[in-house]
Every structure is written in structure tokens, then in C-alpha cells.
N, C-alpha and C positions, 0 to 999 in steps of 0.2 A: 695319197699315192694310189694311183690306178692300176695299176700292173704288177701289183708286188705286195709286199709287206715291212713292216720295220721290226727289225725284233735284236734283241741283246746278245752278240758273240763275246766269246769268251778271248780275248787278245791276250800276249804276255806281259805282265808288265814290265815296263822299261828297267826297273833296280833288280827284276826278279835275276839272280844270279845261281841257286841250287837246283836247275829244271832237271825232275826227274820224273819218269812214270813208271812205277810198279803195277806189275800186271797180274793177278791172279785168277786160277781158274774162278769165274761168275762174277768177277769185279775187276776195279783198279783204283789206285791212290795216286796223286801228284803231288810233290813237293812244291810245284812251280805256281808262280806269284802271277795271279791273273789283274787286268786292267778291264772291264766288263765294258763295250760298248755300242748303243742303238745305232744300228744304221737301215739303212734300208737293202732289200734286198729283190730282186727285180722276178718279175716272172718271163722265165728266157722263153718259153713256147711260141712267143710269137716270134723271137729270132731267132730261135734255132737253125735258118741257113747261115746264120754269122760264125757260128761258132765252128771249131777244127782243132783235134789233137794240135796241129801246125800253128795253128790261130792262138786261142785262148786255152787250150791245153787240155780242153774236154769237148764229149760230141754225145750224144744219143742217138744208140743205137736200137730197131728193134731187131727182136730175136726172140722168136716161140722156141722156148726150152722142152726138152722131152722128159726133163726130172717130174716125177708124179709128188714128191715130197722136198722142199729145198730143207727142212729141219734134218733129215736123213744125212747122216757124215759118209753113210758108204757111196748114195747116191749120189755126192757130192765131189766124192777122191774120184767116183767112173763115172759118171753118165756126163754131169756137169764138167769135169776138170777137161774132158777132149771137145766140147762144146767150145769152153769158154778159150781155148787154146787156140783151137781153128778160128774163131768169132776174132780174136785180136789177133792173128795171123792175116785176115784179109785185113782188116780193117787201118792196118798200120803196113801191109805189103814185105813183112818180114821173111826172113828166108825158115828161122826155127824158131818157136813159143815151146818157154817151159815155164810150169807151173812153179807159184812161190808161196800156194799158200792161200787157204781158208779162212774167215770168220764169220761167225754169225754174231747177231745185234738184233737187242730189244730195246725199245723207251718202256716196257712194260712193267708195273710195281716188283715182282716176282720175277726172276732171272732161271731159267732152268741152268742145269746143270752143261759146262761146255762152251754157254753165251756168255756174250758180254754185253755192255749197256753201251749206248753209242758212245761217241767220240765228241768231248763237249766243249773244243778248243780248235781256234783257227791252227792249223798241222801240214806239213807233209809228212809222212810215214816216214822220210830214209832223207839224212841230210847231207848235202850234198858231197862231204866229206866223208861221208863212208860210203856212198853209190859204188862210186868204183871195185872196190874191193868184193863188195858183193855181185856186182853182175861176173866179173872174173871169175870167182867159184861158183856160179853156176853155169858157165856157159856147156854149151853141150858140146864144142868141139875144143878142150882139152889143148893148150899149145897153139891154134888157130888163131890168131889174133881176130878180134870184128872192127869192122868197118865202123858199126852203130850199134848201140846197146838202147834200150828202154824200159822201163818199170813202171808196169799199168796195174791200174785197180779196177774193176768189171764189178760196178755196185750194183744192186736190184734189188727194189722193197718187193717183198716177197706177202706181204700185208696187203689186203685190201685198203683202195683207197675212199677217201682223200687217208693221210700218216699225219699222226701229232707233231713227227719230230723230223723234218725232209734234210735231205741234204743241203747245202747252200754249197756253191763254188765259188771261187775267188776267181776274176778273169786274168790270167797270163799277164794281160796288155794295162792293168792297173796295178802292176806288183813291181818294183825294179829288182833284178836280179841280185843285190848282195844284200837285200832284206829275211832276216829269218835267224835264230841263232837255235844254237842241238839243246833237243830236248833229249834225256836219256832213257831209253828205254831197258827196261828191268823187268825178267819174268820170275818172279817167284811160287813157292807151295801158298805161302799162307804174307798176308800183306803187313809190313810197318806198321807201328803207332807212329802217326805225325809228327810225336812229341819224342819219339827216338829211333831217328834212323840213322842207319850207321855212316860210316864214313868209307866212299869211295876210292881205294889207290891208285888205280888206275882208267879214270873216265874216257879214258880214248880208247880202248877195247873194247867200252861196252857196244852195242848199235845204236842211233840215236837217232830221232824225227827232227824237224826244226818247226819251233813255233813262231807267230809275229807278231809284232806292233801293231799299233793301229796306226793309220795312215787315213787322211781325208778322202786319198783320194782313189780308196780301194772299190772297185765295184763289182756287187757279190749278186749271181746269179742260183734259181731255184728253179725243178719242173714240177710244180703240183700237184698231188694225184697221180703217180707213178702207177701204174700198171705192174702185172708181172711178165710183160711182155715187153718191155722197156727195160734196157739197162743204160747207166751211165760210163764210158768208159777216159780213165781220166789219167794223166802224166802223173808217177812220183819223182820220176826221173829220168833226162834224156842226154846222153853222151851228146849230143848234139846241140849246142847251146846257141846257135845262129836262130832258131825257131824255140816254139813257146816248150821249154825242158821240164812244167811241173805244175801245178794245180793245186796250192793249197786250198782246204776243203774243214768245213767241220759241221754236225749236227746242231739245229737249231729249233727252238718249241716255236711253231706257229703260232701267233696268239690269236688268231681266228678259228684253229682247226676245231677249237669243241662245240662252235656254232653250225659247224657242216657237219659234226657228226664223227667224227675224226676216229682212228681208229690207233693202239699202237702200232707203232714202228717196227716192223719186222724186218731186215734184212740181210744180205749175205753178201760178202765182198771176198772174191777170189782175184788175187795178186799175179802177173804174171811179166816176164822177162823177153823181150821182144829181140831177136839178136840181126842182124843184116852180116851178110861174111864177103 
């Protein structure tokens, strides 16, 4: 393969029926039953004019940040948070951008405090049956109904490159729309034994991602070498479902990166809500 790599995503498996992901600060645990599978995964640099929020549900954008630290949480609520606002305000032609929200992520042995470790399953963050309810409560005008809502993720490895552990995206246009089932998401202090977690009464309260199948005919895009002047800005979800509404997405090990030199994975994903009135 000339333009890419093949490396092992993590899919759900087909029987898996209890998905859930417990979240604690510096870690997380899943309940949910994985089906592991090689595929190939393309290097999109050289099509990057193919791709479009609209299109395939992701685009790379650049943008010199003027954060001096992105490990900084305060830098991160100020300097960053009206950055990354206005950045998916033009970029998407929105009338108002509010924020939904921070993470930081390492691939690195040692996890500081605050971090987490990437995302190590094909996901969208918010499944499609809870979107709604959540763009509702945050909208900023209260009683206004919107025309269009959106739910964007603004990732950037914040690591020198080439990163052990890069994003990969799943393109829009090789996904059918009623593939994916809720994974649950769960934040707690301190995490499960695997061997006893409790029992849920009501799973449709909690919030939940959706994870997927494997399908032949999935095709997964990566950009190499990310800079910190590159961010990736990708759909979780778009009220608008005539055009590409989401981008499942998960972290995956290059299996060349320790031959270049490779470095870990650092990055920061600020979430944000896109509204048209």
C-alpha cells in the first residue's frame, strides 16, 4: 500500500450487547465487546481538496494559535476556547459557536493528572438519539427555535511530529446512515472491576456515543505528521441530515511510526455547537 497504512481498529462486536464507558479522571474502562479489524487506512494529504464538513464530514484546517502552552487548562477555557469558536464560526458560516468542552490526550506510558489516553474504538462521541436534546440545552438563544444545529470536534496533536498514535477518520460517504448502535457513557471518581459492575435502571438518561461494525466497505482516512498548526475539524453531529451529519473517528498505533522516530501523541480536542437561527 503506497499512500497509507494498514493497522488494527478496534470495531464493536456484533453480540456485544452491555456497551459501556466509564470514565475517570486519568483513565477509562469499557464493558463493550470489541471485534479487532486490519484495514487499511489512506493517507488523505494528497486529497484533501476532496474532503468537506458537507462532503465526507471532516476538512483540515490551518490556524496559528496564540496559546503559548495547550497543557494549560486556563489557557485553554481563554485564549483557546474564543479561537476555537470563531475558527468553527467561519468555517461552518454559523450565525453563534458555543463551547462544549475540553480534553486533553496522551498515547504516553504515564498519564498526568486531568488527561486521558486516546480513544481506542471506531465512535462518534453523541449518538444520534441523544444529539437533539443536547444541542436544545445549549443553545444560546433560549425559546428561539434554530434552523440548524452542529456538533464539532476541533482536534490538534499538539506533539511534535511524525505521533505514534494519529487519528484515522471514517469518510461520511462509506458509512450508511443507520449503522452504529449507543455506547454509554459513564463518568465516574474511581472506575469498575470488570468483573462487577453494576446494574443500570435507566440507560436512556445516561449520554451515549455509538460505536460500529465492521463493514468491507468502510474507507478510513489519516493526515500524518500533524503539525501544531493544523487542526482537524470533524462532525459529531448535524440536524441536518441531507449532507454528511458525522464522522466516526478513533485513535490508531501506526505500525511504522517507531521507524521515523515517532513521538507520543499529545493532543487536545475542544467540542463545540454550531447553531444557524
Amino acid at each position: 500500500m503506497d499512500d497509507g497504512v494498514f493497522a488494527t481498529l478496534n470495531y464493536v462486536a456484533p453480540a456485544s450487547a452491555r456497551n459501556r464507558l466509564y470514565v475517570a479522571p486519568g483513565g477509562h474502562m469499557t464493558t463493550t465487546r470489541y471485534a479487532p479489524a486490519t484495514v487499511p487506512i489512506h493517507d488523505a494529504r494528497p486529497h484533501v481538496a476532496d474532503f468537506g464538513l458537507d462532503r465526507s464530514g471532516f476538512t483540515l484546517l490551518r490556524h496559528a494559535s496564540a496559546v503559548s502552552d495547550f497543557r494549560d487548562p486556563a489557557q485553554l477555557d481563554g485564549v483557546y476556547a474564543a479561537e476555537v469558536t470563531e475558527l468553527v464560526k467561519r468555517a461552518t458560516g454559523a450565525d453563534e459557536v458555543v463551547s462544549a468542552g475540553w480534553v486533553l490526550r496522551t498515547s504516553a506510558e504515564e498519564i498526568p493528572e486531568g488527561v486521558q489516553p486516546p480513544a481506542p474504538d471506531v465512535h462518534v462521541d453523541v449518538h444520534p438519539g441523544r444529539a437533539d436534546a443536547r444541542m436544545d440545552a445549549s443553545s444560546p438563544r433560549p425559546g428561539q427555535p434554530y434552523k440548524r444545529a452542529i456538533l464539532t470536534s476541533l482536534w490538534r496533536a499538539i506533539s511534535p511530529p511524525p505521533q505514534d498514535t494519529p487519528l484515522a477518520l471514517l469518510d461520511y460517504r462509506s458509512v450508511d446512515d443507520g449503522e452504529g448502535v449507543p455506547n454509554l457513557l459513564i463518568f465516574t471518581e474511581t472506575l469498575p472491576s470488570p468483573d462487577d459492575v453494576p446494574d443500570i435502571p435507566d440507560p436512556d438518561s445516561h449520554p451515549a456515543g455509538s460505536v460500529f461494525e465492521h463493514r468491507p466497505g468502510h474507507r478510513w482516512w489519516y493526515f500524518p505528521a500533524m503539525s501544531p498548526d493544523e487542526a482537524l475539524l470533524f462532525k459529531l453531529h448535524d440536524s441536518d441530515h441531507s449532507v454528511a451529519w458525522r464522522a466516526p473517528h478513533t485513535a490508531f498505533r501506526d505500525p511504522g511510526a517507531a521507524a521515523r522516530g515517532a513521538h507520543p501523541r499529545e493532543s487536545v480536542e475542544f467540542r463545540t455547537i454550531a447553531y444557524f437561527f
